[in-house]
ZALO-732100 format. One record per residue: residue in one letter; x, y, z of N, C-alpha, C in turn. Coordinates in steps of 0.05 Angstrom, whole numbers, padded with zeros to 5 digits, always signed. Atoms other than C-alpha are relative to their C-alpha. Layout:
ZALO-732100
aXYZXYZXYZ ...
//
This chain:
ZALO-732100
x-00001-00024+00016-00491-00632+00383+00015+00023+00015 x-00016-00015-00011-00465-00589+00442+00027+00003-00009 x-00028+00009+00004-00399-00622+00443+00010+00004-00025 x-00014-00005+00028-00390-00613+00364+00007+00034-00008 x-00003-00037+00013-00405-00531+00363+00026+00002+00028 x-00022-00013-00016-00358-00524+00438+00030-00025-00020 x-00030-00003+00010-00301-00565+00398+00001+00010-00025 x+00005-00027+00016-00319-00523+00342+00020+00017+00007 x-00008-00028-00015-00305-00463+00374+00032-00001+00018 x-00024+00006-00017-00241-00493+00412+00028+00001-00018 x-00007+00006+00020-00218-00496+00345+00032+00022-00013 x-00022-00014+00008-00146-00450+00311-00015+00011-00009 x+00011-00023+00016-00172-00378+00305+00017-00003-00020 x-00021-00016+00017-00153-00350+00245-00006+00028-00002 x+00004-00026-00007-00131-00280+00246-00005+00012-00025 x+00007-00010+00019-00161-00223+00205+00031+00028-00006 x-00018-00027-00005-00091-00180+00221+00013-00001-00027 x-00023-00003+00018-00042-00161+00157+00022-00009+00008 x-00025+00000-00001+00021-00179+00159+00016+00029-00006 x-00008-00024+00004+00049-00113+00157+00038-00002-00008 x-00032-00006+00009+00121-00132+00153+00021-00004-00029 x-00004+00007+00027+00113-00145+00076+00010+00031-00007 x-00009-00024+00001+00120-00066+00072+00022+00015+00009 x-00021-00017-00008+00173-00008+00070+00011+00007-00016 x-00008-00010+00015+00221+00037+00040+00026-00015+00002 x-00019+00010-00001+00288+00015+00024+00024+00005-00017 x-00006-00011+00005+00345+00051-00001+00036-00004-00007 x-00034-00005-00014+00425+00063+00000+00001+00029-00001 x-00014-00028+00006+00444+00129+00015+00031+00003+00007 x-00029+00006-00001+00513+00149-00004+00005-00031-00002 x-00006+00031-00005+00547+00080+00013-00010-00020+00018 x+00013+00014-00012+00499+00061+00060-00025-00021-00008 x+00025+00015+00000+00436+00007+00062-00013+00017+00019 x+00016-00003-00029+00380+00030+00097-00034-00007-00009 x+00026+00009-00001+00316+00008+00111-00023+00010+00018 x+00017-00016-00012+00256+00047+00136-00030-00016-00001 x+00017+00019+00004+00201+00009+00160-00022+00007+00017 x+00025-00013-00024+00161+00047+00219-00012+00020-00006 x+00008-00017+00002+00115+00091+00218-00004+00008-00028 x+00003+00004+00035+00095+00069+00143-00026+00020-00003 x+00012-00014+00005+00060+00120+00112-00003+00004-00040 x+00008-00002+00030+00021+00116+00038-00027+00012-00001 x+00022-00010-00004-00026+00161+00028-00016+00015-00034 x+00007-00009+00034-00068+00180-00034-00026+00030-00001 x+00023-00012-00020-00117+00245-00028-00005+00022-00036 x+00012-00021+00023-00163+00281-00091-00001+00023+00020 x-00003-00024-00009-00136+00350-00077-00022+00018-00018 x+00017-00013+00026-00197+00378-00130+00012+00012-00022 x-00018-00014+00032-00190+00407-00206+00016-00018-00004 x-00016+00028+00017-00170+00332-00225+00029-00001+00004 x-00025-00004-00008-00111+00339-00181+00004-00024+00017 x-00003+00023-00026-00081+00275-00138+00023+00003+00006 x-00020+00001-00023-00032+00280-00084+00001-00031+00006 x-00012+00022-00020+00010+00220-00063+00016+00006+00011 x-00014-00004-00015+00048+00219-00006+00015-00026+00020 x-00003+00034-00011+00100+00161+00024+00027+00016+00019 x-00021-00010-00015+00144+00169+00082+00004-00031+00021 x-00003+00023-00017+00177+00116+00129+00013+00012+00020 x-00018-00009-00015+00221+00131+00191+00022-00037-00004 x-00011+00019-00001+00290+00082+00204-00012-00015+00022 x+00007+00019-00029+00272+00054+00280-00033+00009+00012 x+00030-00005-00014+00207+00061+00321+00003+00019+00020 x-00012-00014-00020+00250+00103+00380-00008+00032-00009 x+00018-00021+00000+00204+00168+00389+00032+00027-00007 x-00022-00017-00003+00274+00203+00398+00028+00001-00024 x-00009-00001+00025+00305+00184+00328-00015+00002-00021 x+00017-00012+00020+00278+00224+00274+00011-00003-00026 x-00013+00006+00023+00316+00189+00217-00027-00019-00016 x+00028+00019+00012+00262+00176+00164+00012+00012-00039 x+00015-00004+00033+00244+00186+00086-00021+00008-00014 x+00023-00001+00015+00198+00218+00043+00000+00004-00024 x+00017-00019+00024+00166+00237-00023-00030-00003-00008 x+00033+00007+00006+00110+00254-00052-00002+00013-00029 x+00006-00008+00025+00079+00268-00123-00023+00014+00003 x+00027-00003+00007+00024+00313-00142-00005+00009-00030 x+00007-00002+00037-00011+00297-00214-00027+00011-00005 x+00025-00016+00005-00059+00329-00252-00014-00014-00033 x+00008+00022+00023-00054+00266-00305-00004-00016+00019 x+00001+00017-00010-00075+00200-00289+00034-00015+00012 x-00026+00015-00010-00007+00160-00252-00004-00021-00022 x+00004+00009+00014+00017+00116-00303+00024-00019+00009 x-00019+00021-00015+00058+00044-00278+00024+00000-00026 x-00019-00001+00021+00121+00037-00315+00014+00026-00002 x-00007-00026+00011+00129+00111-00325+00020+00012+00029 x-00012-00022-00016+00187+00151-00292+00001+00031+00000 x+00007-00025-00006+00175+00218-00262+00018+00014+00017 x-00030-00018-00011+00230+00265-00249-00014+00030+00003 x+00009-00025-00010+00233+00330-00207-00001+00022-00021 x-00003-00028+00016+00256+00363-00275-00013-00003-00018 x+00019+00011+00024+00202+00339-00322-00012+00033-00002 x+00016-00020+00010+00187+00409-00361-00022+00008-00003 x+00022-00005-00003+00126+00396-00358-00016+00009+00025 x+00014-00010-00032+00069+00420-00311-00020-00024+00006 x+00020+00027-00002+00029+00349-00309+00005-00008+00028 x-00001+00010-00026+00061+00335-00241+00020+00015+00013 x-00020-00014-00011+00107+00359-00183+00001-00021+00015 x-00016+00018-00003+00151+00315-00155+00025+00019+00029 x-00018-00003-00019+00195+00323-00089+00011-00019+00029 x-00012+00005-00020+00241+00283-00039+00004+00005+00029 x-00011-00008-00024+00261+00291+00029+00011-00015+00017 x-00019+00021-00020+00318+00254+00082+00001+00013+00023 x-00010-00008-00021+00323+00264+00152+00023-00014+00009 x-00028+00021-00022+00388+00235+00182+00007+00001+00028 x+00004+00009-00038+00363+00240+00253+00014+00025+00007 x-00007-00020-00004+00363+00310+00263-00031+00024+00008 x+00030-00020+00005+00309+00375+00288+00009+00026-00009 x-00001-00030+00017+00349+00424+00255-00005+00005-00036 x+00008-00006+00029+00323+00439+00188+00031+00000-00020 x-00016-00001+00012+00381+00462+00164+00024-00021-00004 x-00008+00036+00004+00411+00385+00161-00016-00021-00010 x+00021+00021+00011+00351+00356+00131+00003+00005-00034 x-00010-00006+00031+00368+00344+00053-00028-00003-00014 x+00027+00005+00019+00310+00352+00003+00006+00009-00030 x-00007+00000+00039+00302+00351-00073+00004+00028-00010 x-00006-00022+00005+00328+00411-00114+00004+00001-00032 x-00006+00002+00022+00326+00401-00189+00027+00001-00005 x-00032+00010+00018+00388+00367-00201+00005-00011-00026 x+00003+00009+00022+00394+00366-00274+00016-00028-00003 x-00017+00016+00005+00456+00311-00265-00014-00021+00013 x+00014+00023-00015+00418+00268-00215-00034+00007+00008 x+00037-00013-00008+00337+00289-00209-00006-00021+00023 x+00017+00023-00006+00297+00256-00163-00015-00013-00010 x+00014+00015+00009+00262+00207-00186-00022-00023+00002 x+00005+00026-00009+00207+00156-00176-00022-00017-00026 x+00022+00010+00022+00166+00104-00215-00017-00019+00013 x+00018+00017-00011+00108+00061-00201-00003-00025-00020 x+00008+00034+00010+00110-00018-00211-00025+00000+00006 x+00039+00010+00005+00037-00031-00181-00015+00017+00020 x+00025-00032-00012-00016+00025-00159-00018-00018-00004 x+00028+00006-00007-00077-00018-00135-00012+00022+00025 x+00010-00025-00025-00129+00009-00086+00007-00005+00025 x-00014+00006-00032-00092-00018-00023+00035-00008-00006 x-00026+00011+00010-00019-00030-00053+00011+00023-00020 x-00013-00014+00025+00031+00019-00083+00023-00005+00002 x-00037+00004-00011+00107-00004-00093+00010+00017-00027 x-00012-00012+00016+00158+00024-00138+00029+00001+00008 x-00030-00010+00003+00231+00055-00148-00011+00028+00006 x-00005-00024+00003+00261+00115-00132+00029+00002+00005 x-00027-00002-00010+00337+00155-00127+00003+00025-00006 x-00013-00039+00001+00365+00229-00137+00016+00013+00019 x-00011-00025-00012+00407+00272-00111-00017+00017+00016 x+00012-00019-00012+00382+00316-00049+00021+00017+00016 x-00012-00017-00012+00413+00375-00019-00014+00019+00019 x+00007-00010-00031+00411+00410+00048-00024+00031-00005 x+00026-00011+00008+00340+00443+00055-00001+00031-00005 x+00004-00027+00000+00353+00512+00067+00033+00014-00010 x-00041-00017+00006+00431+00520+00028-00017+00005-00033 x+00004+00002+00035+00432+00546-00045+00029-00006-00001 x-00024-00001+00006+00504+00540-00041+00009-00027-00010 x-00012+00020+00003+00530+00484-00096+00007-00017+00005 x-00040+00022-00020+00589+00459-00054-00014-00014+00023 x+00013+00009-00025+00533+00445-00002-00001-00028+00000 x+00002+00043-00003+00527+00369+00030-00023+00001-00018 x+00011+00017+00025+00496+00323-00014-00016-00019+00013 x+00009+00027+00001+00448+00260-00009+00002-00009-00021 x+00004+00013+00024+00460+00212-00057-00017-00021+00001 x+00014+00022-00003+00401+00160-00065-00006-00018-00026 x-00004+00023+00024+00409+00100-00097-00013-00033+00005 x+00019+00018-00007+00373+00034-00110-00028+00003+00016 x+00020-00005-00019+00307+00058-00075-00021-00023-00007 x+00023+00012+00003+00248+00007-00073-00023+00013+00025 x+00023-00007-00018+00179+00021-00041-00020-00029-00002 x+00025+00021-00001+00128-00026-00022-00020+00012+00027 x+00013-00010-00019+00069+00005+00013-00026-00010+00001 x+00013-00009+00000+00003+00006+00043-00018+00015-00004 x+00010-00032+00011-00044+00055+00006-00030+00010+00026 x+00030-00001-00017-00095+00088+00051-00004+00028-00014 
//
């Protein structure tokens, strides 16, 4: 009986870890691919007065010293509804909606974020909102954080998928 529980025990753990590398953001900006996969961040949080904040951000590399990442976040004051697209210029007041790109930069004024672009909004939608899993689309137009000026640089984002972690 010894010998059956120690080769038992001798036996192929199996691990309780995630596979984490099923997650991430994933994008083209401008004419680029890019893929943001560190420092995954999905976060869901009752702000009170039947209000919910989501928030998703990735960076490109793991390198403490490149600050090229991705964000947005929504906050609703309806239930999130899958299928449904939610743009920064939705007239309504049911949600607020905003972007943001770093392209590996600490000056603010190089970091592009959403601006109600009636021609291109930001945009995102949710394929599947479980309680540990949120993926989706997103794309819009973002411009440089602190310009009002038109003519100012541009992000263009296109094709965006998410697949996240919810915590």
């Amino acid at each position: 009986m010894l010998l059956a529980v120690l080769i038992a025990s001798c036996g192929k753990e199996s691990s309780v870890e995630e596979d984490v590398s099923q997650y991430f953001i994933k994008c083209k900006i401008g004419s680029v691919d890019k893929t943001f996969k560190y420092k995954l961040l999905a976060h869901k949080e009752d702000v009170g007065n039947g209000v919910t904040n989501y928030s998703f951000s990735a960076n490109a590399t793991n390198d403490a010293n490149n600050f090229e990442g991705v964000g947005f976040t929504i906050q609703l004051s309806i239930p999130v509804a899958t299928g449904t697209t939610y743009k920064e210029t939705d007239p309504t007041t049911d949600y607020f909606l905003a972007g943001i790109y770093n392209p590996n930069t600490q000056d603010p004024d190089k970091i592009f974020a959403s601006r109600y672009d009636d021609g291109n909004p930001f945009q995102i939608k949710f394929n599947e909102l479980t309680a540990t899993t949120v993926s989706g689309t997103f794309s819009g137009k973002l411009y440089l954080l602190n310009s009002t000026d038109p003519n100012a640089d541009s992000a263009v984002i296109s094709n965006g998928t998410f697949k996240l972690k919810l915590q």
